[in-house]
N, C-alpha and C positions, 0 to 999 in steps of 0.2 A: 272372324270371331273364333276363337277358343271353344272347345266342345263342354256341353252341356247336357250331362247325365241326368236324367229325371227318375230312370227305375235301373234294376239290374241290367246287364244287359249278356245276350239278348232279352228286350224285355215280353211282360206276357201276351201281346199285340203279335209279335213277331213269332215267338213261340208255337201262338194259335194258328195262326198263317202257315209256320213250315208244317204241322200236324196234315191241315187239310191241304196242302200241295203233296203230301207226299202218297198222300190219296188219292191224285187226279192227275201228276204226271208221271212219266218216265224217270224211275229211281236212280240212274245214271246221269239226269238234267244240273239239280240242284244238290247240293253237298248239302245234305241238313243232319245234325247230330245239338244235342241237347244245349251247346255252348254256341250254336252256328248254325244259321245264317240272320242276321237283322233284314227286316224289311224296308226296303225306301218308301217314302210319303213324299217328300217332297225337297228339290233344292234349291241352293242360290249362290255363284261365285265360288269359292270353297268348300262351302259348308251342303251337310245333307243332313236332312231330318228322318226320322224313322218312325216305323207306325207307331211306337210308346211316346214320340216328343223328345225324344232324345237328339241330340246337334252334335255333328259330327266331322273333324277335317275329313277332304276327302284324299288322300295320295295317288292317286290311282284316276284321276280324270275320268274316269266310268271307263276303264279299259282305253286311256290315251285319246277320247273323243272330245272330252269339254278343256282342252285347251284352254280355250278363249273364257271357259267359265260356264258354270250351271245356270242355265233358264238365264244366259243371257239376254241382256234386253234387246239389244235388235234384231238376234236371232227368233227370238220368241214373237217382236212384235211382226217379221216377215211371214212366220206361219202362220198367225191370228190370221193377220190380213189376207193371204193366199187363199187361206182354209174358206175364206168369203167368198173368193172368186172361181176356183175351181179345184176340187179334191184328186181329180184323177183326169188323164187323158190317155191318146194310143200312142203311146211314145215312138213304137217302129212305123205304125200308118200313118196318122193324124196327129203328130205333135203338137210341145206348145213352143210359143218363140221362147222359153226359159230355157229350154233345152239348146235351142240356137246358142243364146248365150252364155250359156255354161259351156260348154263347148268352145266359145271363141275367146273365153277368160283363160280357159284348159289350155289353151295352146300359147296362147298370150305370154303364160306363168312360168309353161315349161319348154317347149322347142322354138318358139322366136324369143323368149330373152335368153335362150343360150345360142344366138344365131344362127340354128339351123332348120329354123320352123317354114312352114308350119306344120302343125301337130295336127291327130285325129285321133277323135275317142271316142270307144264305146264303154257307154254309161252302163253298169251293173249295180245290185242289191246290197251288196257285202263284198270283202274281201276278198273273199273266196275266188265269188267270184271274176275282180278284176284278173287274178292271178289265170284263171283258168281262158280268159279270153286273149291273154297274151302267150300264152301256152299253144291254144290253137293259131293266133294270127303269127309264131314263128313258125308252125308249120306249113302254110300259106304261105309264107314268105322263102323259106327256104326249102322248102317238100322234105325236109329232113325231121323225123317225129323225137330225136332223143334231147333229152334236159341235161346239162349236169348242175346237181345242187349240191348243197353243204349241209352236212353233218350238225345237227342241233337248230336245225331251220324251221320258223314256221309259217306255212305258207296258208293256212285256211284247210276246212276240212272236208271242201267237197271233193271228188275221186279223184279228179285230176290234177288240182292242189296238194292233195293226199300222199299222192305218187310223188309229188317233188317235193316232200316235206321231209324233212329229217329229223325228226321228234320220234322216237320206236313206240313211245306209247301208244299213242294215236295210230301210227301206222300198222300195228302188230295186228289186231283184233281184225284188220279188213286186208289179210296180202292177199289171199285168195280170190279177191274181186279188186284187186289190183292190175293195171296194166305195168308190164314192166319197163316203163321207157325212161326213168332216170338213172344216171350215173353219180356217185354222191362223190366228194373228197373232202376232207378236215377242212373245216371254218378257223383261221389262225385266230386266234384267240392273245388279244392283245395286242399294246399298242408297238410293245418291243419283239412279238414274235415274229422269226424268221419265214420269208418266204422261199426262201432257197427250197427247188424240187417242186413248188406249186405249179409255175411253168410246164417245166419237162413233165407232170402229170396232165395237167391239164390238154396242153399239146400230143401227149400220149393217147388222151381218150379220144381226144379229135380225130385224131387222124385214123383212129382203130374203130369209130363210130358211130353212126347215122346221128351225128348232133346238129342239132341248127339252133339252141342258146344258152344262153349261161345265167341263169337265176340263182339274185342274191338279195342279202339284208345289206344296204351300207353299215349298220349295227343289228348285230341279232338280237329280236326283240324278248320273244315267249322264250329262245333258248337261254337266258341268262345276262342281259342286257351285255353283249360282249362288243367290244371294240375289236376291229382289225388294225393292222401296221397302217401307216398314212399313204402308202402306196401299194393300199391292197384294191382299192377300185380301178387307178390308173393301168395295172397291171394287168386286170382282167378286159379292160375298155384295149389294151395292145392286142389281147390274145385274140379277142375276138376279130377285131381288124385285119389282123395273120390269117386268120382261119376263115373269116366270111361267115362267122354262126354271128347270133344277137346278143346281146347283153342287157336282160330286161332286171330292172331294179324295182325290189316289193320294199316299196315305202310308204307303204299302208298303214307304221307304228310312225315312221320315224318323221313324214311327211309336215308342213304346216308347221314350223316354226319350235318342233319338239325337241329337237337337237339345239337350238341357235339360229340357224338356216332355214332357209321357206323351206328346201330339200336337203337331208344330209350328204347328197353328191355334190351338193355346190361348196362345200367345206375340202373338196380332192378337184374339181371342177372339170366331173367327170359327166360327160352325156352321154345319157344309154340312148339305147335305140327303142326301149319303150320303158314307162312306168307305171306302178301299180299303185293308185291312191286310195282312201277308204278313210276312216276314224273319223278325223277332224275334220274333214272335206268342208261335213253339215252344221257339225258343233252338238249333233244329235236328232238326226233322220239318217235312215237308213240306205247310203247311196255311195257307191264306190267306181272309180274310173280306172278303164285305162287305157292311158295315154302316149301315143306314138308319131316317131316321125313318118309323114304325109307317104314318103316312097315306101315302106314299110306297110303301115295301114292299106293301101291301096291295091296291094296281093290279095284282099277280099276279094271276090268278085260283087258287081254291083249289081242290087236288090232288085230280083223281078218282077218283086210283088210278096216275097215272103223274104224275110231274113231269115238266114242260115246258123246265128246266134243271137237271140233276142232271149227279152223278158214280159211277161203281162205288164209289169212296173217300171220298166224300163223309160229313162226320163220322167219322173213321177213329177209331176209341180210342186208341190210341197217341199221336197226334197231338192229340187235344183233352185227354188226362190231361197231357201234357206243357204247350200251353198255361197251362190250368189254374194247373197250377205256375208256371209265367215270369209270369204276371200276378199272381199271390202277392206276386211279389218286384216288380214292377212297384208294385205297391201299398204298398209299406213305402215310407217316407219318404225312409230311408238311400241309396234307388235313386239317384233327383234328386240329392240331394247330393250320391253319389260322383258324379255326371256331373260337378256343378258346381265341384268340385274338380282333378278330372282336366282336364278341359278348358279351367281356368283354367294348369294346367301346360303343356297342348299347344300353347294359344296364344300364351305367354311364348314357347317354348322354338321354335314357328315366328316368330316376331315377330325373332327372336333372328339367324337366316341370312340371312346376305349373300351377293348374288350380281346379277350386271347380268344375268340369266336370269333372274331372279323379276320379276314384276309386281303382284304382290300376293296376299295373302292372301284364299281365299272360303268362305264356308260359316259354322257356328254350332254351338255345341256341340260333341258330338265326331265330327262330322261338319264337318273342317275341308280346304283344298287349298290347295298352293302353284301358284297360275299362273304357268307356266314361257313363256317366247317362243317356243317350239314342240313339235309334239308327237315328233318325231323324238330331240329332248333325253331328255324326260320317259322314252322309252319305253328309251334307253340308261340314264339314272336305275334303270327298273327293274331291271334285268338285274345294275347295278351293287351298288343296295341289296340283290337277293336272295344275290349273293354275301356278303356282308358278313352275311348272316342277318337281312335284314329283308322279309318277306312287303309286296309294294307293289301298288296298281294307278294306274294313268292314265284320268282321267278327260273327257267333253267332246269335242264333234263332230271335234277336230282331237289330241287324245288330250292333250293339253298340259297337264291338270290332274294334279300329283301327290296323291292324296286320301291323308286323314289318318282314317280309320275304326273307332280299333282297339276292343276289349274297353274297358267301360267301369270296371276295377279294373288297367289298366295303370300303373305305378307311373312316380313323376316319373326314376327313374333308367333306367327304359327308355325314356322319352320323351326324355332328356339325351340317353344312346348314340345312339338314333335321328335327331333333329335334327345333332347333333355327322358320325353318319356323310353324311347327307346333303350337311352343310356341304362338308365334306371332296372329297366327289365333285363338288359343285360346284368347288371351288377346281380340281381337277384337271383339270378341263374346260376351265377358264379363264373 
């Protein structure tokens, strides 16, 4: 459905709201300023309503999580039902069989249908945290503590995500309780950029540095939805091979069918040695994996009563019945399709705007952005498209990418409205 404005917006529901949030949280949480932020009430498919009654596209899959769509129905009716049967259990002592199964769909998805399975995972809260659990299990694996990451990376923000992240914003304010065990080098940017010298650096750090892996975006997501050359994974899947370090892939944005692909490495037909999932996993519960081959995994040592990286919520029920579900539907064919459909319409219909503030179009699938010539534009963009009822974010070190992320059954007459209002506000801009 088309959005559906009932009061100003933000309206005065939401207004009220950021007044008494800004009174009971941390002023650095939520961005609240007189034009911004709306509040959510409630949503469904595309669409999201806010506390004034206002209906809204949403672009932005609630930060690349509702794929499959808002308060899906059989994701919503798997939680109902769970929520019946049990809220909570000891995921590391006393688990539940959901966790078994999740677990053997994990492996199913990712290292035996790339024929090198089977896989082993450990179930985490957030992104963050899978990243950080693949962090320590290549230290386990190769007793070598150093990362090299890339430049404009986002990798989650807890310390040791932090450390392999390449975002300065984020990292600047905490170097001082930073460890220093990453080595970073340029993210090629683009589909036509040159890898000549990635090699010879990357080989250079190896050989000159306690590394055991190599963490990456197959597209970078939070840095400005950027594309590598088509043999920028393959490339790094040789070095590491050369070298004996890991090759762990954070496909935490890009995972679940958001590129085209269930995984954006299957688009290069590249298998790392571990993955990091998250977002879409649940469709919306809180639950992130990651996922590795069995000989890799297995440099844990095994549990003698306490685990040595665990969580209180680790394997939550709630959270792995609902997976469970979204990889159902992950699994039907019809998934891919809708992507490849839909994203055949998003990228007409951005192909489509004119504007001497665009530079071009980035990204794949429906995970697409318009790069704007700055980030100050993009970020009045937002403000502008949320009046007009379209849910936006800005993406990339200097905020200038408007990203294109929505629900993968948004319909081509929402993706018309949307491009169409976009156009518009550019024109008005001049």
């Amino acid at each position: 459905m088309l959005p559906q404005l009932l009061t100003e917006i933000p309206g005065p529901c939401s207004r009220e709201l950021a007044a008494r949030l800004r009174r009971v949280e941390s002023h650095n949480v939520t961005y609240c300023e007189a034009d911004f932020p709306i509040f959510w009430q409630r949503a469904s498919g595309v669409n999201v309503w806010d506390a004034d009654g206002n209906r809204f596209i949403d672009l932005t899959s609630a930060f690349g999580v509702t794929g499959l769509g808002h308060t899906n129905p059989a994701l919503a009716a798997a939680l109902r039902e769970q929520a019946g049967e049990l809220l909570h259990a000891m995921g590391d002592v006393h688990p539940v069989e959901l966790k078994v199964r999740l677990c053997e769909q994990l492996s199913a998805l990712t290292f035996e249908r790339w024929g090198v399975g089977p896989g082993k995972t450990i179930l985490g809260n957030s992104g963050s945290d899978a990243v950080e659990a693949a962090l320590k299990t290549s230290l386990m694996h190769t007793g070598q503590p150093g990362v090299i990451a890339f430049t404009g990376a986002y990798h989650g923000l807890g310390f040791g995500a932090l450390t392999a992240g390449g975002l300065p914003y984020f990292r600047e304010p905490f170097l001082a309780q930073l460890k220093d065990f990453a080595f970073f080098v340029p993210y090629p940017a683009g589909p036509e950029a040159s890898l000549d010298g990635l090699r010879e650096e990357l080989s250079r750090i190896i050989s000159t540095q306690p590394i055991g892996s190599i963490l990456v975006e197959p597209i970078q997501g939070r840095g400005g939805l950027v594309m590598p050359p088509p043999a920028f994974l393959s490339l790094l899947r040789e070095i590491c091979d050369t070298h004996g370090v890991l090759l762990i892939l954070d496909e935490i944005y890009t995972g679940f069918h958001r590129t085209g692909a269930l995984f954006a490495c299957d688009h290069s037909h590249v298998v790392p040695d571990l993955i990091c999932l998250g977002k879409a996993l649940t469709g919306g519960f809180p639950l992130s994996a990651c996922v590795g081959r069995a000989s890799v995994m297995d440099s844990w040592p095994p549990s003698q009563g306490e685990a040595i990286h665990t969580s209180t919520f680790l394997g939550n029920p709630l959270g792995c019945r609902m997976a469970l579900t979204a990889l159902e539907q992950h699994a039907d064919p019809a998934t891919p399709a809708l992507v490849a459909k839909t994203s055949g319409h998003l990228l007409t219909a951005l192909q489509g705007i004119r504007s001497p503030h665009i530079r071009g179009i980035r990204g794949r699938g429906l995970m697409l952005g318009l790069e704007l010539t700055d980030g100050t534009l993009a970020v009045q963009l937002l403000k502008a498209t949320l009046k007009e009822g379209l849910i936006m974010l800005a993406d990339g070190p200097q905020s200038n990418v408007l990203a294109f992320t929505p629900p993968f059954a948004i319909s081509e007459e929402e993706i018309r409205f949307a491009a169409e209002t976009v156009q518009r506000l550019l024109l008005r801009i001049g």
